[in-house]
C-alpha positions as a LaTeX table, in Angstrom:
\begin{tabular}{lrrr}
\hline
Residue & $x$ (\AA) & $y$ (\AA) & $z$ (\AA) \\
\hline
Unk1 & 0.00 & 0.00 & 0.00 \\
Unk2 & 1.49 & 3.25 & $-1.06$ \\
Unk3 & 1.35 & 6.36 & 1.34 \\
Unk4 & $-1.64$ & 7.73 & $-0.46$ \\
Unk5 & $-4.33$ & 4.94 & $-0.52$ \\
Unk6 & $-5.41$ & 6.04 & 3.07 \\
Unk7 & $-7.61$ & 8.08 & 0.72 \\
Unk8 & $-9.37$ & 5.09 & $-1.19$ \\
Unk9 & $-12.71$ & 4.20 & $-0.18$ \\
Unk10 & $-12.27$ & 0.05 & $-0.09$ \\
Unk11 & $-8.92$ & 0.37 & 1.52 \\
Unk12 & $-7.96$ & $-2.34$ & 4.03 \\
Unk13 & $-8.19$ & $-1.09$ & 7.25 \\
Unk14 & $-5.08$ & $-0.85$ & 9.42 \\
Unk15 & $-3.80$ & $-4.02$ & 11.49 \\
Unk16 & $-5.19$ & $-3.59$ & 14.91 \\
Unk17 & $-2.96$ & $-2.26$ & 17.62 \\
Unk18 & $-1.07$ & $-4.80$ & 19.72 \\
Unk19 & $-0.40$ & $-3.49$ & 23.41 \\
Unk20 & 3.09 & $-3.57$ & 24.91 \\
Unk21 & 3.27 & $-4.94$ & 28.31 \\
Unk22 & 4.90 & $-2.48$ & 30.82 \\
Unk23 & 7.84 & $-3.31$ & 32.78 \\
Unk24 & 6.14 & $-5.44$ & 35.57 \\
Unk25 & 6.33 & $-3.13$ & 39.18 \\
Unk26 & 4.22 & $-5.32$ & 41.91 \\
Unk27 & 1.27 & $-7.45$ & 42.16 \\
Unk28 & $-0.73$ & $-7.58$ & 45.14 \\
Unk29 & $-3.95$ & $-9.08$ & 46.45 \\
Unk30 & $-6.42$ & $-6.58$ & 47.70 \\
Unk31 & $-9.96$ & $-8.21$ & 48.29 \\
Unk32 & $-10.67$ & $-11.11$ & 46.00 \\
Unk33 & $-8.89$ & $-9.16$ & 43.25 \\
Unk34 & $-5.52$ & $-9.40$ & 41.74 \\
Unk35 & $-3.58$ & $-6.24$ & 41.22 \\
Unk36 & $-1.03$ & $-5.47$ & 39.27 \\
Unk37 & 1.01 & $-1.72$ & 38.70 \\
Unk38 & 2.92 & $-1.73$ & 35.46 \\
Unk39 & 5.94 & 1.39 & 34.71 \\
Unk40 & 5.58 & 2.44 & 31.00 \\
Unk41 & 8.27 & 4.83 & 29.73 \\
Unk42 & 6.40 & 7.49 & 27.48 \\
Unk43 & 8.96 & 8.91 & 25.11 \\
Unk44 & 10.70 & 11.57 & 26.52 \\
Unk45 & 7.81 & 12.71 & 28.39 \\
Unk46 & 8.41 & 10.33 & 31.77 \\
Unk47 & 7.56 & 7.59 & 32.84 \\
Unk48 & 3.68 & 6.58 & 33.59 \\
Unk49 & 2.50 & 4.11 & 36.49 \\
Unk50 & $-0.47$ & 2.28 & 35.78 \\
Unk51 & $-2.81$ & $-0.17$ & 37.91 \\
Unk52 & $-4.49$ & $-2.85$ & 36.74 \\
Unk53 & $-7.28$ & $-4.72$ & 38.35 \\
Unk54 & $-8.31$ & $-8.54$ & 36.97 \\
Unk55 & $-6.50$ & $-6.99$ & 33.70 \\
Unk56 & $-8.54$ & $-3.63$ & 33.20 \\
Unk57 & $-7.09$ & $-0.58$ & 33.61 \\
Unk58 & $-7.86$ & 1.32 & 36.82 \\
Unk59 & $-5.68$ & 4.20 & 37.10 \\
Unk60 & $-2.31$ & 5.60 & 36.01 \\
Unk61 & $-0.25$ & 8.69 & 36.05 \\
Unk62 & 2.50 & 10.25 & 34.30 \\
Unk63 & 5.34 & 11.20 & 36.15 \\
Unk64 & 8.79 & 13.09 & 34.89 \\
Unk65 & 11.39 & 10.69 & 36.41 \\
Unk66 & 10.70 & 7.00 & 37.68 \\
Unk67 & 11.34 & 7.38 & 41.47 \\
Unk68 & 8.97 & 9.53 & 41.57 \\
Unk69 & 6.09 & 6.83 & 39.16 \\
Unk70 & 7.89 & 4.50 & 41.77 \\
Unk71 & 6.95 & 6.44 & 45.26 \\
Unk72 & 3.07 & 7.58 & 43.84 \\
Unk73 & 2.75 & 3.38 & 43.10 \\
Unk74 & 3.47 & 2.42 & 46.45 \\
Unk75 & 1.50 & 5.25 & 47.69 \\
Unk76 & $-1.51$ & 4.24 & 45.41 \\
Unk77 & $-1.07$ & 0.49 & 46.39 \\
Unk78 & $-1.10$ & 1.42 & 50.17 \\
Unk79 & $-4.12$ & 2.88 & 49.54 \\
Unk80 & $-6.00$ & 0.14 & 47.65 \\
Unk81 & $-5.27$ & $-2.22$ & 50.18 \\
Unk82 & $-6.76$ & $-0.10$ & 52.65 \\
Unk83 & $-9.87$ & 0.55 & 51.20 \\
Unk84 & $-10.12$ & $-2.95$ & 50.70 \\
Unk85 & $-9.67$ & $-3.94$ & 54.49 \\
Unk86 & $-12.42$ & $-1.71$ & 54.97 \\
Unk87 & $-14.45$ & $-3.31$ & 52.24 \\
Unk88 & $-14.08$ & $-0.19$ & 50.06 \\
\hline
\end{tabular}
C-alpha cells in the first residue's frame, strides 16, 4: 500500500494495535482481586505508572522521572489495600 491509498474508499483497514506490556512493578492481592502496577516509559515525556485490576485498567499517572512513578505506586497500592480492608 502506497502512502496515499489512506484516501481510497475500499482500503484495508489498518492491522489492529497490539499493546506492549509495561515493565512489571508489583502485584498484590487486595480483596478477592488481583492487582497489578505496570511502569511504562512514554517517550521523553516520563515515565507513567499504571494499575491494573483482573487486567482492566484502573488508574495511572505520568510522572517526569521514575522514582517519583515509583513512590506515587506504592502510595496508590497502600491505599487500595486499605480501602479494601475496609471493604471499600
Amino acid at each position: 500500500m502506497s502512502d496515499s491509498d489512506w484516501m481510497l474508499p475500499n482500503r484495508p483497514p489498518p492491522p489492529p494495535r497490539q499493546p506492549v506490556p509495561g515493565e512489571l512493578l508489583f502485584e498484590f492481592n487486595a480483596g478477592d482481586a488481583l492487582w497489578r502496577c505496570e511502569l511504562r516509559c512514554v517517550r521523553d515525556i516520563g515515565v507513567q505508572a499504571q494499575f491494573f485490576c483482573r487486567d482492566e485498567f484502573r488508574t495511572g499517572r505520568l510522572w517526569p522521572f521514575r522514582e517519583e512513578a515509583i513512590a506515587w505506586a506504592r502510595r496508590e497500592r497502600r491505599s487500595i489495600e486499605a480501602a479494601s480492608a475496609f471493604g471499600g
